[in-house]
Structure formats: structure tokens, C-alpha cells
C-alpha positions in Angstrom: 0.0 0.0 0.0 0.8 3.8 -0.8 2.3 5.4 2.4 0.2 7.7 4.1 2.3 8.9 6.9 4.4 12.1 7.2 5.9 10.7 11.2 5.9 7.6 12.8 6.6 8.4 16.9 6.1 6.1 20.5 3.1 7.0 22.3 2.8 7.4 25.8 3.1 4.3 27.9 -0.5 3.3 29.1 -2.2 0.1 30.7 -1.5 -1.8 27.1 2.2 -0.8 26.8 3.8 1.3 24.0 1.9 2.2 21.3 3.2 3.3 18.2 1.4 6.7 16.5 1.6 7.7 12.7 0.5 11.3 12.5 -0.6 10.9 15.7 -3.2 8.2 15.1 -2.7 4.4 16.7 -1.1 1.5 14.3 -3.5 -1.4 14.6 -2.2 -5.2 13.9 -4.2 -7.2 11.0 -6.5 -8.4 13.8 -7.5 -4.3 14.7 -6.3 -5.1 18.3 -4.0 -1.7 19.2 -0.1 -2.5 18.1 1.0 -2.2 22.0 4.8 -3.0 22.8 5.9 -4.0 26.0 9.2 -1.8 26.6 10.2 1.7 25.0 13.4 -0.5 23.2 10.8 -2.6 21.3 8.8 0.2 20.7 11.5 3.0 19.2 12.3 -0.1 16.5 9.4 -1.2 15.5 8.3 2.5 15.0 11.9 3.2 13.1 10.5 0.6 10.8 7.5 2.3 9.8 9.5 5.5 9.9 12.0 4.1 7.2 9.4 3.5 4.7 9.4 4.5 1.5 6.9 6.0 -0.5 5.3 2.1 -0.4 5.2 -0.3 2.8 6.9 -3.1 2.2 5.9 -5.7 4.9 8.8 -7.9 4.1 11.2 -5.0 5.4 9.6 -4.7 8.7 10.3 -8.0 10.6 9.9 -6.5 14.0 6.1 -5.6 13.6 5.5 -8.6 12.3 6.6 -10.8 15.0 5.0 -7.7 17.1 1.6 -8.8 15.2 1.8 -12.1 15.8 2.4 -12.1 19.6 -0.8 -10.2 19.6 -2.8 -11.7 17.3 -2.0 -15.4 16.9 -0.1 -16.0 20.3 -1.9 -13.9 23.5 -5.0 -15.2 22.9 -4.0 -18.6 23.9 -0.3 -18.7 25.0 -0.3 -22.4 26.3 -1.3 -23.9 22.8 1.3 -21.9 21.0 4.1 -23.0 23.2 3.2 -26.5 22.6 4.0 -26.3 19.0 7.1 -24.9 19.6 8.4 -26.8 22.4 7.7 -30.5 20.3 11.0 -29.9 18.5 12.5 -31.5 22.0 11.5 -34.8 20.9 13.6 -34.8 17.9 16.3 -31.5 18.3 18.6 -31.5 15.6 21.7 -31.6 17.9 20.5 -34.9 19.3 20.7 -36.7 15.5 24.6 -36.8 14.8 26.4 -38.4 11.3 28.0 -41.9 11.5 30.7 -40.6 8.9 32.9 -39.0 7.3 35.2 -38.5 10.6 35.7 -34.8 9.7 31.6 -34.2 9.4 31.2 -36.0 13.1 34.1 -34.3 14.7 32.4 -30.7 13.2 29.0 -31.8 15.2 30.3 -32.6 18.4 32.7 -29.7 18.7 29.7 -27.4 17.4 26.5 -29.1 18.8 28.1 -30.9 21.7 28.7 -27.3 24.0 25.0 -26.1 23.2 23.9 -29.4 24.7 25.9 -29.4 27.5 24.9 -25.7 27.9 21.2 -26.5 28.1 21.6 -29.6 30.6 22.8 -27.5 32.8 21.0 -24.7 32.4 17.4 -26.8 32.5 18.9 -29.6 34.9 18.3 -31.9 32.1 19.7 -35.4 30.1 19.7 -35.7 26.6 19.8 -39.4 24.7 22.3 -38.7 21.4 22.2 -40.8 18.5 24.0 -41.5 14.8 21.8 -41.6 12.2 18.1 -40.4 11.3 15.8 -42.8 13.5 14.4 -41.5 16.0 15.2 -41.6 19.4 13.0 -41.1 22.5 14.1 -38.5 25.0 13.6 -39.1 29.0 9.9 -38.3 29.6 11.6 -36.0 32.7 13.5 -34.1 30.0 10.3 -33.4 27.7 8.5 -32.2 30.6 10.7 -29.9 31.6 11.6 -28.2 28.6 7.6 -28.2 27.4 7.6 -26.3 30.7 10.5 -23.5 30.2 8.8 -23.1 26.8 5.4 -22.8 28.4 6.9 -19.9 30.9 7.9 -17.4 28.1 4.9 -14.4 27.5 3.8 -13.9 23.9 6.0 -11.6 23.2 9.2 -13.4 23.5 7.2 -16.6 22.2 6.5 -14.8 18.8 10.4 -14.9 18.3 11.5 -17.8 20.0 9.3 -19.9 17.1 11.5 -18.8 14.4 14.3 -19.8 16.1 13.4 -23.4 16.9 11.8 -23.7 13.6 14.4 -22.9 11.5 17.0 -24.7 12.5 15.0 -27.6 13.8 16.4 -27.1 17.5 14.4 -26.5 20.6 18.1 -25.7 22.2 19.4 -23.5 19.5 16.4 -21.5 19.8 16.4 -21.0 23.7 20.2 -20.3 23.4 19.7 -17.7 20.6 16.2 -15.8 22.7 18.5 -15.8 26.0 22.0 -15.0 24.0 23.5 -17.7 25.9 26.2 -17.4 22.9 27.3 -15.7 20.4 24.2 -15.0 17.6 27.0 -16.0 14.7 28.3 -19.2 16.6 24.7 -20.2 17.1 23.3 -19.7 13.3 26.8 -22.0 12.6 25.4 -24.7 14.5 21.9 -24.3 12.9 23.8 -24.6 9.5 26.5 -27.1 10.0 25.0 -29.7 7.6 24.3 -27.7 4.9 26.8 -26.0 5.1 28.9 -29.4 5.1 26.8 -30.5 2.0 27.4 -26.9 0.2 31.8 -27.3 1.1 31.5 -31.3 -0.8 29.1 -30.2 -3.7 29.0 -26.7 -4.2 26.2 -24.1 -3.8 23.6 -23.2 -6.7 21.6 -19.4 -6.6 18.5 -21.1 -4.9 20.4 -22.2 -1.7 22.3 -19.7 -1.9 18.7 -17.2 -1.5 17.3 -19.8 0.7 20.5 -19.7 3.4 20.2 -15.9 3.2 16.4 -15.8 3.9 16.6 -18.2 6.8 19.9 -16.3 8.2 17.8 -13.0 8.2 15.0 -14.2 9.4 17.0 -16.1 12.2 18.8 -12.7 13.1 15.4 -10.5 13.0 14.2 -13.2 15.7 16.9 -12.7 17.8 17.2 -9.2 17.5 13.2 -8.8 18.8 13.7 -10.8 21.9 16.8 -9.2 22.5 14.6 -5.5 22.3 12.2 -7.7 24.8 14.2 -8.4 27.4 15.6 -5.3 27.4 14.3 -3.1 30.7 11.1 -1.0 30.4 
């Protein structure tokens, strides 16, 4: 749609949170519920995103909003639900699923991988059952429960992000690590990558993966960067 904005600004804080004005008048999400941030951080970007338009809005340029949206419309009206499908990817997290061969593909995974699962045993007082290969292997019930509960304890607003993160690299631990910047953002996205990456080093790349890695890697970084602006004090 044609802009039709001179100035995007923060509103005052009210009951709701932070809401963001165009000339003065309230953005509402696709749902018509008020656009209400939770702290002025998260509220000064997403605003600097409607701010930096052009003479069109582009929706694809403003990431922040969108995951904004969603913890509105899709996730607050029933948080437990959502949390479910996001904390399944513990039954199979792609750390847990490790190459039989070559040597120099198994040694990459347990150097990369290896630290994030230590990280979250200790962190959630957790075990986790490793295997080689693609069947599946069933994780201790007491494990499961535990992390469907962590997930289950995050609002909607850090929920909204913390879905991209599991989801795109298939790892319920890669995506807490990457919401709580447990590690470093570019350490974590190599771990989400590793076999691909692997796969790309033996074969070569082609301009479709090429796109692909760049729209999950951006993606992956918006979603970090949101529940960064989250956690960040009101």
C-alpha cells in the first residue's frame, strides 16, 4: 500500500504498553487489536521501521512488527497452545541426530553441537539421549516435561520470536540459546547450519540455496534481535 504517513513516533506508555502513532493516530495489527509493545526499546524499533518506509510499505522489510503482530494476534489469545508447538522440536532437536561418517563431518558436530547441549543440561537440569543416524530416538519423559515447561513460561512476546528460532533450524536448544544470548548470535546460526553447510563445502552451492540460506539467516537474526529488544528493561 501507498504510504500515508508524514511521522511515525512512540506514544505514551499506558495500561497496554507502547503504542506506536503515525501522524498521531494508533497502528492497529491485522486483527484491529492496538499495536502495544511491551518496553520503549521494542517500541522505538518497530516504530523506526514504519519511519523508514518508502513511498510504499513493504511488509517484508519490517520484521519487527511482524513478529510484534503475531504475539498479539496469533499467540496472547492462547499462549499455552502456542508453546506446545514450539516446544515438540524437543522430541527430535537436531543436535540430538549426529552423522555416522565421514570423521571430519562427526568431529564438526560434536565440537559445534556438543557445548549447546551441554549448555542446556545444565541450564534446565536436564539429560539428553544422542544418536548416529536419522531414526528417532525417544528422549527421557523427565526431560520433555521440563523443557515443554521452560517453553510454556515465556509471554507472547518473547514466544512470537523464539518460534522462528526453533523452527528454522530444527532445535528447541538453539532457539532457547539464541532468545537468551546464551552465545554468540553468529556461533549459534553456525550450528543451525552445519550440515548444509557441510553439504554446500562437498558439492558446491547453486543461486536457490544460496537465497534460501540468506532468507533463513535473516530471518533467524530478526528473531533474535526482537527478543533481544524484549528483554531489554522497560
Amino acid at each position: 500500500m501507498k504510504r500515508f504517513y508524514a511521522e511515525a513516533t512512540v506514544g505514551q506508555r499506558d495500561e497496554g504498553g507502547f503504542g506506536i502513532l503515525l501522524d498521531g493516530r494508533p497502528v492497529r495489527t491485522p486483527a484491529r487489536a492496538v499495536l502495544a509493545l511491551p518496553n520503549a526499546a521494542l517500541a522505538e524499533a518497530v516504530a523506526r521501521e514504519w519511519a523508514e518506509q518508502g513511498e510504499e510499505i513493504d511488509p517484508a522489510s519490517m520484521a519487527l512488527t511482524g513478529l510484534a503482530n503475531a504475539a498479539i494476534d496469533q499467540i496472547a489469545p492462547d499462549p499455552a497452545a502456542f508453546a506446545a508447538t514450539v516446544s515438540v522440536y524437543s522430541e527430535s532437536d537436531l543436535l540430538c541426530y549426529r552423522a555416522d561418517g565421514p570423521a571430519e563431518l562427526v568431529e564438526r558436530q560434536a565440537a559445534q553441537w556438543q557445548p549447546l547441549l551441554d549448555w542446556a543440561a545444565v541450564r534446565y537440569e536436564v539429560t539428553f539421549a544422542v544418536t548416529q543416524g536419522v531414526l528417532h530416538v525417544a528422549q527421557p519423559e523427565a526431560t520433555l516435561a521440563r523443557l515443554r515447561a521452560v517453553t510454556a513460561a515465556h509471554p507472547p512476546f518473547l514466544l512470537a520470536p523464539l518460534s522462528p528460532l526453533v523452527g528454522i533450524p530444527g532445535s528447541l536448544v538453539i532457539g532457547l540459546a539464541a532468545a537468551e544470548a546464551a552465545f554468540d548470535l553468529s556461533l549459534l546460526w553456525q550450528a543451525a547450519e552445519l550440515d548444509e553447510l557441510w553439504q554446500a563445502e562437498q558439492w558446491g552451492d547453486d543461486d536457490e540455496a544460496l537465497v534460501r540460506r540468506a532468507r533463513r539467516h535473516r530471518d533467524f537474526t530478526n528473531a533474535a534481535r526482537f527478543a533481544a529488544l524484549v528483554r531489554e528493561e522497560a
